[in-house]
PyMOL CGO cylinders between C-alpha atoms (Angstrom):
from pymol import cmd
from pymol.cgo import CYLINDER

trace = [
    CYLINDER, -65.06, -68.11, 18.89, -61.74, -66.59, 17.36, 0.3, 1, 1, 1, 1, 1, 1,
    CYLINDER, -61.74, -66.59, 17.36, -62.06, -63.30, 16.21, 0.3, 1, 1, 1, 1, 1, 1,
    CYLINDER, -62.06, -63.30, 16.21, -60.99, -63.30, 12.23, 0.3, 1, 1, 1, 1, 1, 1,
    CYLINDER, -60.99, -63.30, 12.23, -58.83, -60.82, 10.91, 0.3, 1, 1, 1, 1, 1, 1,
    CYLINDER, -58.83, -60.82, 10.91, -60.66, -57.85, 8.30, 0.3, 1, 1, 1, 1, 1, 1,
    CYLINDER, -60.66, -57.85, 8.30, -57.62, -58.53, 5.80, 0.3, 1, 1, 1, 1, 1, 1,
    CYLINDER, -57.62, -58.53, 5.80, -58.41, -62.41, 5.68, 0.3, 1, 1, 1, 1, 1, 1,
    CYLINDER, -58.41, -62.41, 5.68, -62.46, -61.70, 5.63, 0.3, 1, 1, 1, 1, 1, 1,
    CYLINDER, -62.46, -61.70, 5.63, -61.75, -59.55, 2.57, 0.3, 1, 1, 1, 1, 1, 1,
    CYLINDER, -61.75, -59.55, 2.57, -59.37, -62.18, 0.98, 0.3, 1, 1, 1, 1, 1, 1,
    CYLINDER, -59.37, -62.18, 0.98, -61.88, -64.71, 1.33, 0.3, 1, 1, 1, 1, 1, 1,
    CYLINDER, -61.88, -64.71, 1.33, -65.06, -62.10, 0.60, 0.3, 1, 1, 1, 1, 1, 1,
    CYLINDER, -65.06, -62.10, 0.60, -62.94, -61.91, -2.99, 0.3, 1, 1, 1, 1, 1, 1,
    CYLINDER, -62.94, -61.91, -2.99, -62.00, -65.24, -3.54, 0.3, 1, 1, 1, 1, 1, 1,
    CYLINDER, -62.00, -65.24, -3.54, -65.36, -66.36, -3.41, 0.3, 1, 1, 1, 1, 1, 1,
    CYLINDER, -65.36, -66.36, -3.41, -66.90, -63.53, -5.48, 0.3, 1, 1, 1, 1, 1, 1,
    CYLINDER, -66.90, -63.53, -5.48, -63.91, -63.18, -7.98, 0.3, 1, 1, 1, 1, 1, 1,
    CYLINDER, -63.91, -63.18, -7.98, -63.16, -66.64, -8.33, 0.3, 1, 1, 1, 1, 1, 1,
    CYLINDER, -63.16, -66.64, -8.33, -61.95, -66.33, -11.57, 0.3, 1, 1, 1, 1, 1, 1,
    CYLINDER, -61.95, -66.33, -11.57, -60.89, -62.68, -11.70, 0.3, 1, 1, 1, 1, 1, 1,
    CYLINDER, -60.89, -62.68, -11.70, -62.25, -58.89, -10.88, 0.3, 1, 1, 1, 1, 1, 1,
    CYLINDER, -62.25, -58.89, -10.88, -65.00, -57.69, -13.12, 0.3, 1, 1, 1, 1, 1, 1,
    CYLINDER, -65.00, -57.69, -13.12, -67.37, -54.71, -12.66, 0.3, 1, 1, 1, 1, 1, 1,
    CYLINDER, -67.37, -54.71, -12.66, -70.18, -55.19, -11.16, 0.3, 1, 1, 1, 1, 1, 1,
    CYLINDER, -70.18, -55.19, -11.16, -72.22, -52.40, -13.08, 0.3, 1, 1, 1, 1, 1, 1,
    CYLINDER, -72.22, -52.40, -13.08, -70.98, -53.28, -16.71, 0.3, 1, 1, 1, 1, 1, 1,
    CYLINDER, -70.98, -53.28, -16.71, -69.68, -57.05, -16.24, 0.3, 1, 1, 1, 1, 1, 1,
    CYLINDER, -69.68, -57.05, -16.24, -66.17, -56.00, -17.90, 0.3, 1, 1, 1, 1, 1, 1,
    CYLINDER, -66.17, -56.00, -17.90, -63.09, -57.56, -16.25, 0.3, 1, 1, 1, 1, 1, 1,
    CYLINDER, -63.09, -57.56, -16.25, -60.51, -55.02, -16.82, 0.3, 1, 1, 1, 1, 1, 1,
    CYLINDER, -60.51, -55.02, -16.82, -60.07, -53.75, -13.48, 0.3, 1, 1, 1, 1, 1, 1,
    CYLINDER, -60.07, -53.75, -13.48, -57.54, -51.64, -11.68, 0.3, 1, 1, 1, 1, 1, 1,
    CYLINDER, -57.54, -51.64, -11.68, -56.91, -50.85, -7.63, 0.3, 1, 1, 1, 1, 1, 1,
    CYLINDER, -56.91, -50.85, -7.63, -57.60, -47.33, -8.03, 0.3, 1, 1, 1, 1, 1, 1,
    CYLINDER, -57.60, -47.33, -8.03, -56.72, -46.37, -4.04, 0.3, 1, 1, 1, 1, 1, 1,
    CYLINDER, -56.72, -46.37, -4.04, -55.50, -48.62, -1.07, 0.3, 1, 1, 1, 1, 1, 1,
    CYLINDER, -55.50, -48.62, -1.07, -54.88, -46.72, 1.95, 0.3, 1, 1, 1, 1, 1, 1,
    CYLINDER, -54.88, -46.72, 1.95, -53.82, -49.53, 4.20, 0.3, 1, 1, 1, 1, 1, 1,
    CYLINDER, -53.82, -49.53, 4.20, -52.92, -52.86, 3.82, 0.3, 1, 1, 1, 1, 1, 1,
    CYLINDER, -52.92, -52.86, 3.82, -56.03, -54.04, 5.78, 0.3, 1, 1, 1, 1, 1, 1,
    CYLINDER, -56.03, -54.04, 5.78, -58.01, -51.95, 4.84, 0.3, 1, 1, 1, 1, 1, 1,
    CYLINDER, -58.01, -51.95, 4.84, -61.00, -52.37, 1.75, 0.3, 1, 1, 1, 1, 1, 1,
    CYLINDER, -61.00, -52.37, 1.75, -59.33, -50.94, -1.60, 0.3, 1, 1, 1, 1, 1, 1,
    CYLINDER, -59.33, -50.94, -1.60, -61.48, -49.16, -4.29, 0.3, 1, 1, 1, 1, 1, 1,
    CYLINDER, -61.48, -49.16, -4.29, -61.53, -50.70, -7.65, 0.3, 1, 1, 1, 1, 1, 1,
    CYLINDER, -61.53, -50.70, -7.65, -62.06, -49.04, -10.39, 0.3, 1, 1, 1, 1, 1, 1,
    CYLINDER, -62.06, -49.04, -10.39, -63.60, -50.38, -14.02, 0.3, 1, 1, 1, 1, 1, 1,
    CYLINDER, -63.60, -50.38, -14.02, -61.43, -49.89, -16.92, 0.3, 1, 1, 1, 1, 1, 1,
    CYLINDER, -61.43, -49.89, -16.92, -64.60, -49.27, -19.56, 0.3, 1, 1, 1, 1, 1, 1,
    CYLINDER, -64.60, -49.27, -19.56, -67.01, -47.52, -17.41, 0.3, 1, 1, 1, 1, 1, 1,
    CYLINDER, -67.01, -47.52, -17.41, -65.01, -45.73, -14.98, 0.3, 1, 1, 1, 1, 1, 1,
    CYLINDER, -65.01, -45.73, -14.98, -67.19, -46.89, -12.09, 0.3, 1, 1, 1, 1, 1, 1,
    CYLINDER, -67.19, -46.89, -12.09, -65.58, -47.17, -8.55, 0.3, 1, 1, 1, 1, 1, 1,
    CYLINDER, -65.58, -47.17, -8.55, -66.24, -50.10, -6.80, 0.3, 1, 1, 1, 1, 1, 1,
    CYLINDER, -66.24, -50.10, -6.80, -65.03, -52.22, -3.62, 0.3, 1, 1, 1, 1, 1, 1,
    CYLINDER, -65.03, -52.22, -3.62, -65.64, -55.98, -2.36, 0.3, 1, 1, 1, 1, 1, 1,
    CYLINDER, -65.64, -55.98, -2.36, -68.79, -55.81, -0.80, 0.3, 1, 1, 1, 1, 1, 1,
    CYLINDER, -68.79, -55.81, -0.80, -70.62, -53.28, -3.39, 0.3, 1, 1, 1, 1, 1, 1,
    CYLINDER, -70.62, -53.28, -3.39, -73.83, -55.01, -4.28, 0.3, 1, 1, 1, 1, 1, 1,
    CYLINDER, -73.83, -55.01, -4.28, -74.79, -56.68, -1.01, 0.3, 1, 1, 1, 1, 1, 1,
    CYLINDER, -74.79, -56.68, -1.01, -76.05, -56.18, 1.54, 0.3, 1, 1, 1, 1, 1, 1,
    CYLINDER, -76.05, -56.18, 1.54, -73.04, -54.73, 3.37, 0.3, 1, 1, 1, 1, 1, 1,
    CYLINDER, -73.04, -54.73, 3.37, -72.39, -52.42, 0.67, 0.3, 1, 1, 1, 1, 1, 1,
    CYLINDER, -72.39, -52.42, 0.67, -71.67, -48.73, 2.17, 0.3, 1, 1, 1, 1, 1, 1,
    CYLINDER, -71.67, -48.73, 2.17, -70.83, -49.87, 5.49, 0.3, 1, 1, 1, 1, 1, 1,
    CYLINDER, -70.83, -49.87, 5.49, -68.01, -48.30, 7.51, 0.3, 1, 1, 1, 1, 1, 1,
    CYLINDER, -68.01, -48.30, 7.51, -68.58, -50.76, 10.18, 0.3, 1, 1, 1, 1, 1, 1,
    CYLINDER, -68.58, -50.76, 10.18, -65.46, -53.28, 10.06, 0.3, 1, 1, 1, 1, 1, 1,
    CYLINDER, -65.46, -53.28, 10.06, -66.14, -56.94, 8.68, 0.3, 1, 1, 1, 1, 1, 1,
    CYLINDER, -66.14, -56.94, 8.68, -64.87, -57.58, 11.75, 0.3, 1, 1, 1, 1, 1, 1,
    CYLINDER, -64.87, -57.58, 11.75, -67.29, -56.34, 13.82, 0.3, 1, 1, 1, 1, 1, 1,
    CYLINDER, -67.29, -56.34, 13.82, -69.87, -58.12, 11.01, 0.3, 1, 1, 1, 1, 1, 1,
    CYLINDER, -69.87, -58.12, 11.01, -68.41, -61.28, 11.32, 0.3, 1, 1, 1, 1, 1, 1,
    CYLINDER, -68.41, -61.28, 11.32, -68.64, -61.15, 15.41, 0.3, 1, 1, 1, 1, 1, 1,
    CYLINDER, -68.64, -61.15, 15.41, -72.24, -60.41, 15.24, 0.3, 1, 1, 1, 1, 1, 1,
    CYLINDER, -72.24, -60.41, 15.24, -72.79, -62.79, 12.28, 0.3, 1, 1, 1, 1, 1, 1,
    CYLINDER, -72.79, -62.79, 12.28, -71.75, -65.59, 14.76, 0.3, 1, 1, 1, 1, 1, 1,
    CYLINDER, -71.75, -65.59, 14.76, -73.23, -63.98, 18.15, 0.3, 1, 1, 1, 1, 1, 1,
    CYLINDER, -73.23, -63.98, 18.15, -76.37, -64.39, 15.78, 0.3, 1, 1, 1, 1, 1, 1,
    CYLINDER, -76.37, -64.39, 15.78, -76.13, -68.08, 14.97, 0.3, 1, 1, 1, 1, 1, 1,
    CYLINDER, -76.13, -68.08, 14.97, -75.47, -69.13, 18.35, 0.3, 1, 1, 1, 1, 1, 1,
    CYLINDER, -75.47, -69.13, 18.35, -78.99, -67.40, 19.93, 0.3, 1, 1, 1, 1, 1, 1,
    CYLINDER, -78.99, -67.40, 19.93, -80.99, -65.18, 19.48, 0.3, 1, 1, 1, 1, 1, 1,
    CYLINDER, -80.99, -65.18, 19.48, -79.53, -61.97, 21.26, 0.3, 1, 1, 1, 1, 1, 1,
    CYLINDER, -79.53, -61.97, 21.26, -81.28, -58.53, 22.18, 0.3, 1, 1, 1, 1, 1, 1,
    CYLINDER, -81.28, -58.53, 22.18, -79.76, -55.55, 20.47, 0.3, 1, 1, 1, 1, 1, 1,
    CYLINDER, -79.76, -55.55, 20.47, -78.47, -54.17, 23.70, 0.3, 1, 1, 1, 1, 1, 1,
    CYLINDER, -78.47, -54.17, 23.70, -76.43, -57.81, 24.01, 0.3, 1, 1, 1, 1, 1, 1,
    CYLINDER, -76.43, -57.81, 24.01, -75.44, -57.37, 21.10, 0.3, 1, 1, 1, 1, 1, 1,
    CYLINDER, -75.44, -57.37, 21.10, -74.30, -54.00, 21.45, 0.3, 1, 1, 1, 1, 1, 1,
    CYLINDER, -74.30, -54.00, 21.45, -72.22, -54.99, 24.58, 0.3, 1, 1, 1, 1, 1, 1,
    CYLINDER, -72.22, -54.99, 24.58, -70.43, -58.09, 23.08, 0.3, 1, 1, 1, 1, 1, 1,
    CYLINDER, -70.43, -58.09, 23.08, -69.09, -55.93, 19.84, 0.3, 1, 1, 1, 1, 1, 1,
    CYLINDER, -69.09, -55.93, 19.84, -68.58, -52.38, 21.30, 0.3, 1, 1, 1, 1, 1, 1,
    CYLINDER, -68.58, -52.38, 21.30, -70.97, -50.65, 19.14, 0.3, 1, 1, 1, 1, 1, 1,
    CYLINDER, -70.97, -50.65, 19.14, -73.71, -48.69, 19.94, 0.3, 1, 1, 1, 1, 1, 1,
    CYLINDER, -73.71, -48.69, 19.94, -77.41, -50.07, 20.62, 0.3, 1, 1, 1, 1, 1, 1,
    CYLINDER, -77.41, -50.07, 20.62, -78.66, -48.45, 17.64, 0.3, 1, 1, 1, 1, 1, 1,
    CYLINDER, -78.66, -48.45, 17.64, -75.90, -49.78, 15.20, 0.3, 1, 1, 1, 1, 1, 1,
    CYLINDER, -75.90, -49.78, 15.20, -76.55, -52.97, 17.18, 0.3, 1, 1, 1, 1, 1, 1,
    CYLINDER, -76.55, -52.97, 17.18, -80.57, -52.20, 15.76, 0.3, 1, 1, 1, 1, 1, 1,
    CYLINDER, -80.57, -52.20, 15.76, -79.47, -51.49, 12.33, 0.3, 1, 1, 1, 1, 1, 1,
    CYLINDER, -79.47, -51.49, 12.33, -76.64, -54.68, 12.03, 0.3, 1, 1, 1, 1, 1, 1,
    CYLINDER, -76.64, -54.68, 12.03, -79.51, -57.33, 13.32, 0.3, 1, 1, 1, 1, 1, 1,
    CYLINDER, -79.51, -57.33, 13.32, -81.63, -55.97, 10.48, 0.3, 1, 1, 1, 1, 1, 1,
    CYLINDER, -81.63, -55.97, 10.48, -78.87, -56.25, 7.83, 0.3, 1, 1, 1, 1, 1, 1,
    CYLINDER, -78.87, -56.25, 7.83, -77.82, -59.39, 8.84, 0.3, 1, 1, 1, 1, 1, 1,
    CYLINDER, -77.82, -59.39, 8.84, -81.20, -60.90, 8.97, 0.3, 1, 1, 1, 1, 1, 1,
    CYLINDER, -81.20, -60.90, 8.97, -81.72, -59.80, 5.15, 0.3, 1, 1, 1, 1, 1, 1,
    CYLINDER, -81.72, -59.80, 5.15, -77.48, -61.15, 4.51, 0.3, 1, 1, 1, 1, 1, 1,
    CYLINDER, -77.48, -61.15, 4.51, -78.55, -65.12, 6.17, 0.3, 1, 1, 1, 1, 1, 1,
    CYLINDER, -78.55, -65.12, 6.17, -80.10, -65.24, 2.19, 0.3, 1, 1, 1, 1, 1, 1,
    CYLINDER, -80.10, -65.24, 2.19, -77.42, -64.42, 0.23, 0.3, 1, 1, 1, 1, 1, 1,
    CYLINDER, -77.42, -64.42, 0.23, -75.44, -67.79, 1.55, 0.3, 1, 1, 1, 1, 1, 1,
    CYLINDER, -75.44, -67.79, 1.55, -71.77, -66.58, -0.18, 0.3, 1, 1, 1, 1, 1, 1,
    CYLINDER, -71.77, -66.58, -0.18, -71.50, -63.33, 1.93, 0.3, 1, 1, 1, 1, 1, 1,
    CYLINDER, -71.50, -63.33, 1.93, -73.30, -65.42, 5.21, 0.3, 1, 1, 1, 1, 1, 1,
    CYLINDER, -73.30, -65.42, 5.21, -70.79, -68.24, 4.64, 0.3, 1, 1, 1, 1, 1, 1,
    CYLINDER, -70.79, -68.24, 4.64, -67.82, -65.63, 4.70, 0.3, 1, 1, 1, 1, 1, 1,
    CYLINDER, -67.82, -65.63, 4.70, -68.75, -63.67, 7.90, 0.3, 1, 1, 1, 1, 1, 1,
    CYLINDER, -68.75, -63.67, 7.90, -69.77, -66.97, 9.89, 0.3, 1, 1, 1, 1, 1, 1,
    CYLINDER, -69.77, -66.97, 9.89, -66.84, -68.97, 8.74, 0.3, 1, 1, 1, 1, 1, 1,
    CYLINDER, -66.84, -68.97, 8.74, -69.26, -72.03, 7.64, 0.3, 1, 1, 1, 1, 1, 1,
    CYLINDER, -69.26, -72.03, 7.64, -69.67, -73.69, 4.39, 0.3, 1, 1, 1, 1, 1, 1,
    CYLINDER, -69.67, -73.69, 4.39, -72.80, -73.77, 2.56, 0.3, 1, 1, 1, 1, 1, 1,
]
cmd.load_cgo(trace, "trace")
């Protein structure tokens, strides 16, 4: 397995959400702005033009609030489809932490139904 890239995980992560432009999530209007971009890698904050609400690519999933890398997502999202691995496994093939390793198994069980956002971080079509 190839490790992908967070910038090209995010470009696909929008393409597929935002396939015909930004809107807010909260209010539905498509007036949106980059309100901050730190790095070019990195995940920008959005910000809605009518209801002022900050916002990013992954806010309402189940990924939302994470300050894990998609990255490190994506490699576990694919560890996960090959077998069935223990969170210490886990833990060891990603460089996190057994407890984060706890924590991602359980998020990513819950992600395998929203198929868009599984789709992204395995690299398979629906």
């Amino acid at each position: 397995m190839t490790p992908v890239k967070e910038a090209e995980l995010l470009e696909n992560l929008a393409a597929r959400r935002w396939g015909k432009g930004v809107y807010c999530p909260r209010c539905g209007h498509d007036h949106c702005y980059v309100h901050t971009q730190a790095k070019p890698r990195t995940r920008r904050k959005l910000r809605c033009g009518r209801c002022a609400r900050s916002f990013n690519e992954l806010t309402g999933t189940t990924l939302a609030r994470s300050h894990l890398s998609l990255e490190k997502w994506a490699a576990a999202a694919r560890i996960m489809t090959v077998a069935d691995v223990s969170c210490s496994e886990l833990s060891r093939k990603i460089g996190v932490k057994v407890a984060t390793a706890w924590k991602m198994r359980r998020v990513l069980r819950a992600t395998q139904s929203d198929r868009m956002l599984w789709s992204v971080l395995t690299g398979k079509e629906e």
